[in-house]
VOGU-3710 file (C-alpha; in Angstrom, 3 decimals, decimal comma):
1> xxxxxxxxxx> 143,106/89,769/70,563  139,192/89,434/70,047  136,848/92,574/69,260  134,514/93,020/71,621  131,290/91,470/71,013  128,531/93,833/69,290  125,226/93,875/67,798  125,713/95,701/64,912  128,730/97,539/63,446  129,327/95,731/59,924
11> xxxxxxxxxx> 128,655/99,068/57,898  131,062/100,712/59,700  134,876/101,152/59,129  136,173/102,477/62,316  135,552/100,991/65,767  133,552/102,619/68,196  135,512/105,640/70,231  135,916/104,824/73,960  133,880/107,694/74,624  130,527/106,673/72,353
21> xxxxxxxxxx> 130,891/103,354/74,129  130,898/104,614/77,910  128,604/106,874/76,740  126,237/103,438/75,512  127,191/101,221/77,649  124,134/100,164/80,024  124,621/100,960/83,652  125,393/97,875/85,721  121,686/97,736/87,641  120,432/97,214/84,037
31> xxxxxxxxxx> 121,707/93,602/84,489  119,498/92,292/86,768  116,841/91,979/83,279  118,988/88,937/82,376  116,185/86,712/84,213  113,476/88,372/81,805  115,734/88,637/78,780  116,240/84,581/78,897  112,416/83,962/79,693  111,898/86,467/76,309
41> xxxxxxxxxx> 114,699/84,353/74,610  113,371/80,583/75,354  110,131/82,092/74,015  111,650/83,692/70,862  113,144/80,465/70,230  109,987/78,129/70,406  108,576/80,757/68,178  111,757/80,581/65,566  111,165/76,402/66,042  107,177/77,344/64,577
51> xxxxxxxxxx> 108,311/79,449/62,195  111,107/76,941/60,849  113,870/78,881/61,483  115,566/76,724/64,197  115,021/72,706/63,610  113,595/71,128/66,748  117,238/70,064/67,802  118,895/73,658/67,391  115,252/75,049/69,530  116,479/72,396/72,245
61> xxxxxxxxxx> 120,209/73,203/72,070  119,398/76,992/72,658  116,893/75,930/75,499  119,270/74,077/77,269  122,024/76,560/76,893  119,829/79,281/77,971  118,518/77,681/81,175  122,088/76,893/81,708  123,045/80,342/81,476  120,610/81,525/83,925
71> xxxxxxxxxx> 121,748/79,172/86,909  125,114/80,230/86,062  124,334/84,043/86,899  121,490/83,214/89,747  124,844/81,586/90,913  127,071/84,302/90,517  129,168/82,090/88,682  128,739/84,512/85,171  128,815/88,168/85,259  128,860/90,665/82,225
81> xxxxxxxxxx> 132,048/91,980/80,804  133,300/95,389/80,300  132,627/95,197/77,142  129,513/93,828/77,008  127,254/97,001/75,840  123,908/95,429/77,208  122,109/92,345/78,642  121,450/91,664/74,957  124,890/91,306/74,033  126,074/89,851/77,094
91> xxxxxxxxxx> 123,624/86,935/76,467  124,251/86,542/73,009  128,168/86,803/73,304  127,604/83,944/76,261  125,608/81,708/73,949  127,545/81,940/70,885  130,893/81,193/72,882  128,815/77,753/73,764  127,072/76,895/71,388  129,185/78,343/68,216
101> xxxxxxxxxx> 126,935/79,560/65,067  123,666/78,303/66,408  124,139/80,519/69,030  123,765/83,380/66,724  120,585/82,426/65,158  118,349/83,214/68,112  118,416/86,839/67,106  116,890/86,055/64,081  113,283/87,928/63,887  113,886/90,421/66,618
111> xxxxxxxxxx> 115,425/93,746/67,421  117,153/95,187/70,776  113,823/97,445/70,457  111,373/94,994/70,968  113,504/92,779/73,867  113,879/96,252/75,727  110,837/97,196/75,756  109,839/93,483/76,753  112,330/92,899/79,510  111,213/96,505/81,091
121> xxxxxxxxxx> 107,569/95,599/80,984  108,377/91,727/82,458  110,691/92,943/85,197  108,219/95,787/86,480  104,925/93,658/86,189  106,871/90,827/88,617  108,380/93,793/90,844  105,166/95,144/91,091  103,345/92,530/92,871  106,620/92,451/95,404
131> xxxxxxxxxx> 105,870/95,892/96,062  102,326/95,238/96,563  103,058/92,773/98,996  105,462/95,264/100,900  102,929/97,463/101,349  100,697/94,671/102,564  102,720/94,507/104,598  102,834/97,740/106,157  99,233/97,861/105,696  99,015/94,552/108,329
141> xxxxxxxxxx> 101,254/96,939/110,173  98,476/99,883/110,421  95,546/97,504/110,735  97,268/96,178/113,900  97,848/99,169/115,545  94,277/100,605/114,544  92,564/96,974/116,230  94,307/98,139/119,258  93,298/101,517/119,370  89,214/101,298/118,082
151> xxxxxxxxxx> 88,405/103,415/121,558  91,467/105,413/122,224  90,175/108,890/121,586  92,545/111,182/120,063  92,826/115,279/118,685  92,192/115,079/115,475  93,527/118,162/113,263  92,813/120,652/110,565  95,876/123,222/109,316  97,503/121,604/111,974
161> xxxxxxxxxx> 95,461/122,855/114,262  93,633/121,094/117,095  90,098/120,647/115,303  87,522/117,725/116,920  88,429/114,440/118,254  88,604/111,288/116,437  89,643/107,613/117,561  92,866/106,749/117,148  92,192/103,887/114,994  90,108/106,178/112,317
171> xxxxxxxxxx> 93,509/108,423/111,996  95,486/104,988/111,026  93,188/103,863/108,882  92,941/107,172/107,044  96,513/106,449/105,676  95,604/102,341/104,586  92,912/103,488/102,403  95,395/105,858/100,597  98,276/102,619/100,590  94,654/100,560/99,363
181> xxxxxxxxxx> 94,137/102,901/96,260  98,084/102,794/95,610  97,717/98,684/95,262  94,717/99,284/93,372  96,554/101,710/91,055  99,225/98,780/90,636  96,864/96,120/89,761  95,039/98,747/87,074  98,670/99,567/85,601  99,087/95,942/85,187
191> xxxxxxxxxx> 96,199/95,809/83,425  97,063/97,959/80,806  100,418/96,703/80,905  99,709/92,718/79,984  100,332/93,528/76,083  103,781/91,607/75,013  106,071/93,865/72,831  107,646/90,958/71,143  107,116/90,585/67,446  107,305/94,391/67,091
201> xxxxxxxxxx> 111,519/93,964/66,064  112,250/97,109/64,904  109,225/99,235/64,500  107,282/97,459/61,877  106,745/93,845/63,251  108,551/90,668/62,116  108,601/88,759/58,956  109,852/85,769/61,042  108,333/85,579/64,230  104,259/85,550/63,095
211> xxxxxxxxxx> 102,856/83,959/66,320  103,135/86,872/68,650  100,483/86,123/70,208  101,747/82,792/71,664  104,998/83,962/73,150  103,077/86,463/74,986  100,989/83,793/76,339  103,987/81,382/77,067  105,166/85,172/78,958  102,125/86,238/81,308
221> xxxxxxxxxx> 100,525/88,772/78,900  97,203/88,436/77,491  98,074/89,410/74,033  100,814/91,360/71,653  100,396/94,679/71,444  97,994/95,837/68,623  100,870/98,106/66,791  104,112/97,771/66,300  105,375/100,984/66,167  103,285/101,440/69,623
231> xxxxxxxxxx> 105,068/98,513/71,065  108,446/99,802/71,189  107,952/103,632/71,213  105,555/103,802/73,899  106,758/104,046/77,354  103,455/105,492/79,052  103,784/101,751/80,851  106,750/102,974/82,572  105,473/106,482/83,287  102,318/105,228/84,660
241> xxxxxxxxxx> 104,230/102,905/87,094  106,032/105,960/87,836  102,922/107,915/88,886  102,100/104,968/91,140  105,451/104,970/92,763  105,752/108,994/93,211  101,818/108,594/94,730  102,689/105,821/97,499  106,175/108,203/97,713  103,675/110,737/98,827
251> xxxxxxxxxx> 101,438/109,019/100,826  104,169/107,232/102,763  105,805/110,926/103,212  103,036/111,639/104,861  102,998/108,977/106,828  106,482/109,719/107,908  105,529/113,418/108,648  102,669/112,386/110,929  105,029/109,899/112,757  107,988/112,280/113,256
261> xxxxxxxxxx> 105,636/114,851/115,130  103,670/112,215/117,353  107,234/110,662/118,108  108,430/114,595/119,112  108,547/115,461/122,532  105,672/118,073/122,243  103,020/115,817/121,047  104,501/112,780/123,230  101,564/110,433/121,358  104,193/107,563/120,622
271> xxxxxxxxxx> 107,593/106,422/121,617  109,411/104,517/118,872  111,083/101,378/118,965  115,045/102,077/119,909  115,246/98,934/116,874  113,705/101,420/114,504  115,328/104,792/115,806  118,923/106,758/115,566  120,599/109,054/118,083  122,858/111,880/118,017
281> xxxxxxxxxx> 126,868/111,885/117,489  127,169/114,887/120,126  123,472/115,070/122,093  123,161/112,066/124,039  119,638/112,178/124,748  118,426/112,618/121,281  116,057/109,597/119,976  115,510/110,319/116,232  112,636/109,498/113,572  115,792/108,896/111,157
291> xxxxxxxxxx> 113,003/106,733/109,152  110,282/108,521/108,698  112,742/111,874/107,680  114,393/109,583/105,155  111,095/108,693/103,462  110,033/112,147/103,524  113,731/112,599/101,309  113,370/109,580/99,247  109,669/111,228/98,084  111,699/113,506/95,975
301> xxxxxxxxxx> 113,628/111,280/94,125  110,269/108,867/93,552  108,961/112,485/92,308  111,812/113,370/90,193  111,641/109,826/88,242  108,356/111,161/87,304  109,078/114,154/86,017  112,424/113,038/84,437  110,652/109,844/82,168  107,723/112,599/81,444
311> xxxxxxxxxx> 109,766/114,572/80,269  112,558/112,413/78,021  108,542/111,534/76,311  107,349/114,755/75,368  109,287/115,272/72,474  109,937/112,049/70,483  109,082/111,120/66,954  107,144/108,097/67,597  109,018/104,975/67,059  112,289/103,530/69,089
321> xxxxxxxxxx> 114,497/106,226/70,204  118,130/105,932/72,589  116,165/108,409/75,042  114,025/105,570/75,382  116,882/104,074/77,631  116,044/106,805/80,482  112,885/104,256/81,727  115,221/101,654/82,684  116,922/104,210/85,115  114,031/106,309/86,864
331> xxxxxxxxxx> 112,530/102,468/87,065  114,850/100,919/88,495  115,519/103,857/91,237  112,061/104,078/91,768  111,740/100,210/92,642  114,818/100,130/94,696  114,225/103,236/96,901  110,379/101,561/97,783  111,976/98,263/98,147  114,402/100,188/100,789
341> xxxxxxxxxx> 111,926/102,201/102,380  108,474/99,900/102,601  110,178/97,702/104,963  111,690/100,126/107,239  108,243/101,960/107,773  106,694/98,740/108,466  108,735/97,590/110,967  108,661/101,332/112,782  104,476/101,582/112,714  104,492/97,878/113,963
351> xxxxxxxxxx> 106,744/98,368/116,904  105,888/102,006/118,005  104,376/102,573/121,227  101,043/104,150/121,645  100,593/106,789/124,771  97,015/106,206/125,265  96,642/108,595/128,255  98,169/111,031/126,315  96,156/111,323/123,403  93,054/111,440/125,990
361> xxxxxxxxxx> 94,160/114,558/127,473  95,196/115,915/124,313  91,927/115,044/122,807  89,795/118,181/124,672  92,728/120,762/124,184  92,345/123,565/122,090  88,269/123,951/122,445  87,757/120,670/119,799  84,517/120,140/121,337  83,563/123,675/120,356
371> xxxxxxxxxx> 81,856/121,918/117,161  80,025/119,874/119,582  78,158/122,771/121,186  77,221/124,095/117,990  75,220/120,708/116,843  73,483/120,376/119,896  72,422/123,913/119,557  71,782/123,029/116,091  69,650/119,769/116,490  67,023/121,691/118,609
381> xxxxxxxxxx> 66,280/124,388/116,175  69,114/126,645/116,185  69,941/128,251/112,928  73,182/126,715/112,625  74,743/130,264/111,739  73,672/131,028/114,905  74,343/128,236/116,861  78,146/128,853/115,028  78,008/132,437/116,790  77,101/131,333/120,192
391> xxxxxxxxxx> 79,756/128,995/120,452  82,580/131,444/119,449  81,404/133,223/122,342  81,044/130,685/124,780  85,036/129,786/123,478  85,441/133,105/124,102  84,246/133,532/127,434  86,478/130,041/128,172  89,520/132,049/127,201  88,482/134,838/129,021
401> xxxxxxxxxx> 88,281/132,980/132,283  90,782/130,485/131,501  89,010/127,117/131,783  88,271/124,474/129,143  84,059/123,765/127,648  84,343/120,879/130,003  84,776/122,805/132,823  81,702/124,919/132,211  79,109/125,742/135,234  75,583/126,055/134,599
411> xxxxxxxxxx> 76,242/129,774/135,340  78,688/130,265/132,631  76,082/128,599/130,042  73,428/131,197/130,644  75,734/134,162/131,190  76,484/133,634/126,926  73,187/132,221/126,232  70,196/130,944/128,110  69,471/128,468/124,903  73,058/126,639/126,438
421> xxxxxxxxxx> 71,209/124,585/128,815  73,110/122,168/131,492  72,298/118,955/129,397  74,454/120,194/127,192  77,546/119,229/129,234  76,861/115,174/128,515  77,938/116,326/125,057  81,070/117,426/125,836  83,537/114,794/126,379  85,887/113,091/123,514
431> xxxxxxxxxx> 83,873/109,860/123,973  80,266/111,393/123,069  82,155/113,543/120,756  83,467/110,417/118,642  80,123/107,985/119,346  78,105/110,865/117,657  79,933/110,908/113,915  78,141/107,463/113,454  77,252/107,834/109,589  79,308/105,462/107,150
441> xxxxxxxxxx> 83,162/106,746/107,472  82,463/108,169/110,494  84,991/107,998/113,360  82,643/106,235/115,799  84,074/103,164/117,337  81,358/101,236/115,541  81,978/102,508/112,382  85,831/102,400/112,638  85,091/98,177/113,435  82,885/97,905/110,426
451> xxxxxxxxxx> 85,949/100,026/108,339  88,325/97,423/109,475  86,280/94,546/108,494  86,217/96,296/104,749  89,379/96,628/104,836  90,469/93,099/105,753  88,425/91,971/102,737  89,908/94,801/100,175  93,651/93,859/101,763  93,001/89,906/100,893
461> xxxxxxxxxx> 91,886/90,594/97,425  95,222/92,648/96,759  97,400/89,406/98,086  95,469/86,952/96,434  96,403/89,399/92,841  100,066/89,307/93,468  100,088/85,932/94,692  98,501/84,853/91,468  101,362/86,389/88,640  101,940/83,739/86,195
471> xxxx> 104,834/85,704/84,284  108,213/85,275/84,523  109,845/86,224/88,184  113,699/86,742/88,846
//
């Protein structure tokens, strides 16, 4: 019967132990880098055809073979082995059982430690623009709802508390320019991250493959990375795209939280699509935010990946290492969870219903036009410490008689101060409220419009970027 196929084990005497090899044996959701590991190969072997190490003929054998190979496992037609340690051995087992000893001379000039690091850095630049565009996405989601909604005034809170009220819109939009700065952070990480690790081998670069610089052309990057030793004992990439991940974890858990308590019965601001909503096995009536409380939970584990990659870093001598192997994991997890959950919070923001007359009445409750009051006072000469004072007792004297500021008679202006004069009262509805925070970022309709044209431009920037990859895609 055959040995299994390996990459090494020459210098040894004994075979592996079953336990060493589950123990090194790549997970099965390490497999889907075969795509990048046969873009990496055809690359390697033009480069081994330059260097003279394949003849032209043997170059176009492997080519064909390789290109081959990767129709047969788009098709489902090849899988990996059980015994197949890794997508590097799975490849090269494949192509020497078709090609025979030219097979094996691809390997020539390279190391496992320079293709992993490679394959990594291919698969998450390519995955990263898909994310992008699923929190386009999303984004087109918000922007939609926030057109809608440029006049629908709304409470706006601090500490959860009712504070002053803001348009509708101007809350939405809040959260795209946080999902704006995660793209952003994307497109920056990709920056950094267009340096090919090929030609590193080992640790100390290749005597074989000497035009590193081309196959990281032929691959998307700009250039090779400057050190070899860098090249495959960094992972900062990877943590880095972490960070990005765990920060659009947070944001859309925020998201989620906001959703789940306007979807609640006591805020009653929207009603969410029964499409994008779950019930109860024993209470009947129950109409569940099942997707924003799952992103809220899937945070954690975006969070965790973080921590976990941060931490398998911290103590390494600096060169390849088999801790090294923990990026493909937290990666991968990190990619699928947002590639679960981006979609799902899309289609719930886009198909939510907006209770417009609610968030009107809501939008006076709890004294938010106390602030109000206090700049009026304020703009006619009014220490504003003073002006802060007078209000807190005209709130005060509300309470006491149990009426809201816009139910205020001239009477109960001048029984707190006589400086409360009746013009005051055009100030206090939600509308003037909202016109009057007209600076730049303000919350004024006109302001909010102007935001949204920004926006549009900032969000068509991002798609042209991940429309534009010219790397290697699965």
């Amino acid at each position: 019967m055959d040995q299994p196929k390996r990459l090494w084990g020459a210098r040894f005497r004994a075979s592996p132990a079953p336990e060493l090899m589950s123990l090194s044996r790549s997970d099965s959701s390490h497999f889907r880098l075969v795509p990048y590991d046969i873009a990496s190969s055809l690359a390697h072997a033009r480069e081994l055809v330059r260097a003279g190490a394949l003849s032209e003929e043997e170059g176009a054998c492997i080519a064909a073979a390789l290109t081959a190979i990767d129709e047969d496992v788009s098709a489902g037609t090849l899988r990996p082995s059980e015994t197949d340690e890794d997508v590097h051995t799975f490849l090269e087992r494949v192509l020497v059982d078709r090609l025979g000893p030219v097979g094996g001379k691809l390997r020539a000039g390279r190391s496992r430690n320079d293709q992993a690091a490679n394959d990594l850095k291919l698969y998450l630049r390519d995955v990263g623009r898909r994310l992008a565009l699923d929190v386009l996405a999303l984004q087109d989601a918000l922007v939609t709802q926030a057109q809608r909604h440029v006049e629908t005034v709304a409470p706006g809170f601090t500490h959860l508390q009712p504070a002053q009220p803001v348009t509708f819109a101007h809350q939405l939009l809040a959260h795209s320019q946080t999902f704006a700065r995660d793209v952003e952070r994307l497109r920056d990480w990709d920056r950094r991250a267009a340096r090919s690790p090929l030609g590193a081998a080992a640790l100390a670069g290749s005597a074989i493959a000497l035009r590193p610089e081309l196959s990281a052309r032929e691959l998307g990057y700009e250039a090779p990375c400057e050190n070899s030793i860098d090249a495959v004992g960094s992972r900062d990439h990877v943590a880095e795209f972490l960070f990005v991940a765990a920060m659009l974890g947070v944001h859309l858990s925020r998201l989620a939280e906001e959703i789940f308590l306007w979807s609640s019965r006591q805020f009653g601001w929207i009603e969410l699509d029964d499409a994008y909503a779950t019930g109860s096995s024993i209470m009947p009536q129950k109409k569940n935010a099942d997707i924003a409380e799952l992103t809220r939970g899937r945070a954690a584990r975006l969070i965790g990946g973080l921590a976990a990659m941060l931490t398998a870093l911290k103590g390494l001598p600096f060169a390849y290492n088999r801790d090294l192997a923990e990026d493909k994991r937290t990666a991968f997890e990190a990619v699928d969870t947002l590639s679960l959950v981006l979609p799902a919070m899309a289609g719930m923001v886009r198909t939510m219903r907006v209770n417009v007359a609610a968030l009107k009445k809501q939008s006076t409750d709890g004294f938010t036009l106390a602030t109000e009051v206090a700049d009026w006072l304020a703009r006619r000469g009014v220490p504003f410490s003073e002006a802060h004072e007078i209000t807190g007792a005209l709130v005060r004297h509300c309470e006491d008689r149990g009426i809201g500021l816009d139910d205020l008679a001239e009477a109960d202006l001048a029984a707190v101060d006589v400086r409360l004069e009746p013009a005051i009262r055009s100030c206090l509805t939600a509308e003037a409220a909202v016109a009057a925070r007209r600076g730049y970022g303000g919350t004024a309709p006109e302001r909010v419009r102007e935001q949204l044209a920004r926006l549009a431009g900032t969000l068509e920037a991002q798609r042209e970027w991940a429309a534009a990859y010219d790397g290697p895609r699965s």
